[in-house]
C-alpha positions in Angstrom: 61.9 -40.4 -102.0 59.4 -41.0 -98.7 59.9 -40.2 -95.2 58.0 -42.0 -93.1 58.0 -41.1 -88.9 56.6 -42.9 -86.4 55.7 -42.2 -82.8 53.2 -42.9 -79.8 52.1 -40.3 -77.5 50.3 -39.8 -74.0 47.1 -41.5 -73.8 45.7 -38.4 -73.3 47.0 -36.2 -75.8 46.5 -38.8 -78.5 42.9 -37.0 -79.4 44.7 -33.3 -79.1 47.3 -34.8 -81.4 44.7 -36.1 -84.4 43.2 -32.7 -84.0 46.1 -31.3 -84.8 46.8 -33.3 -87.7 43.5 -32.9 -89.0 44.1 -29.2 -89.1 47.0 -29.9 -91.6 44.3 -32.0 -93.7 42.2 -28.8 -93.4 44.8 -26.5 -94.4 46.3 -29.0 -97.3 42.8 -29.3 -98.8 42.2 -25.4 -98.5 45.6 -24.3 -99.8 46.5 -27.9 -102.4 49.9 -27.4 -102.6 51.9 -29.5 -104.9 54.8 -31.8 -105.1 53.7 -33.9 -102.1 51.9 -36.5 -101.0 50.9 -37.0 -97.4 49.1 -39.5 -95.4 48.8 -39.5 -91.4 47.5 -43.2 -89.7 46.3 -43.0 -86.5 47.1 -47.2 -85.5 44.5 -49.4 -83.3 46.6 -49.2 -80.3 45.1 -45.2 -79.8 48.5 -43.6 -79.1 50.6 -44.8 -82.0 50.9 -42.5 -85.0 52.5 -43.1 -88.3 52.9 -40.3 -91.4 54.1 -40.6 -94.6 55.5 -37.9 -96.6 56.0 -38.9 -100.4 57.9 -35.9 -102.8 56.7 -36.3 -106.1 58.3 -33.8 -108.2 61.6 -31.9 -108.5 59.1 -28.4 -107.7 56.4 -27.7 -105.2 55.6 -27.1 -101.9 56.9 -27.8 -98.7 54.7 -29.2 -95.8 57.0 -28.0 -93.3 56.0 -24.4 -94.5 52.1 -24.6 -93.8 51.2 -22.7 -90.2 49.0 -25.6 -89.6 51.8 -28.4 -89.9 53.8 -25.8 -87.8 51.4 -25.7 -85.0 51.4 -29.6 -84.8 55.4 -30.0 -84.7 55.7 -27.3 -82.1 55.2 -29.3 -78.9 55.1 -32.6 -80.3 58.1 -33.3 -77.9 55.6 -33.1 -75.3 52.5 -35.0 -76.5 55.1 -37.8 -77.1 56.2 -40.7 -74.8 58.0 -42.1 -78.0 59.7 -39.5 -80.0 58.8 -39.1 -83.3 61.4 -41.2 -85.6 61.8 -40.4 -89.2 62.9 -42.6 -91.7 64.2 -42.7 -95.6 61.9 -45.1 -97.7 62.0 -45.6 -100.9 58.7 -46.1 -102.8 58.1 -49.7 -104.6 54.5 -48.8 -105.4 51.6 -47.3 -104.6 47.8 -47.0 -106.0 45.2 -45.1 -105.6 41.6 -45.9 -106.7 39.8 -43.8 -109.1 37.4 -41.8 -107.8 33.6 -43.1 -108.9 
């Protein structure tokens, strides 16, 4: 199961905003919890975000439980002009290159 969430926020919070979410990234790659994937796309319009939460296991981790991912949801109500809007995907495929 996916989760996918869209949103666009104020022009100039849009930098604040990848900030935050690199923090996650930070935290994620510090901490490698399991039973997760997560990718975060910033989109060419500058404003527009897009995140996609894949489980990928009965156990493991939340993301919702690291302080860092806390920090970003906690006033993304205000960053926002369009409110963040999750979805249920479900996952056809997906690939990921071996590392060289």
């Amino acid at each position: 199961m996916a989760v996918v969430v869209r949103y666009r926020t104020k022009p100039e919070r849009a930098d604040e905003n990848q900030k935050l979410i690199e923090n996650v990234f930070a935290q994620l790659a510090e901490r490698q919890p399991r039973g997760f994937t997560y990718t975060a796309l910033r989109l060419d319009d500058g404003t527009s975000f897009v995140h996609v939460v894949t489980e990928t296991g009965a156990e493991g981790d939340s993301l919702a439980e690291l302080p860092a991912f806390q920090e970003f949801v906690a006033d993304i109500a205000d960053r926002c002009v369009e409110q963040p809007v999750p979805s249920g995907a479900a996952v056809v495929g997906t690939y990921r290159a071996p590392d060289a």
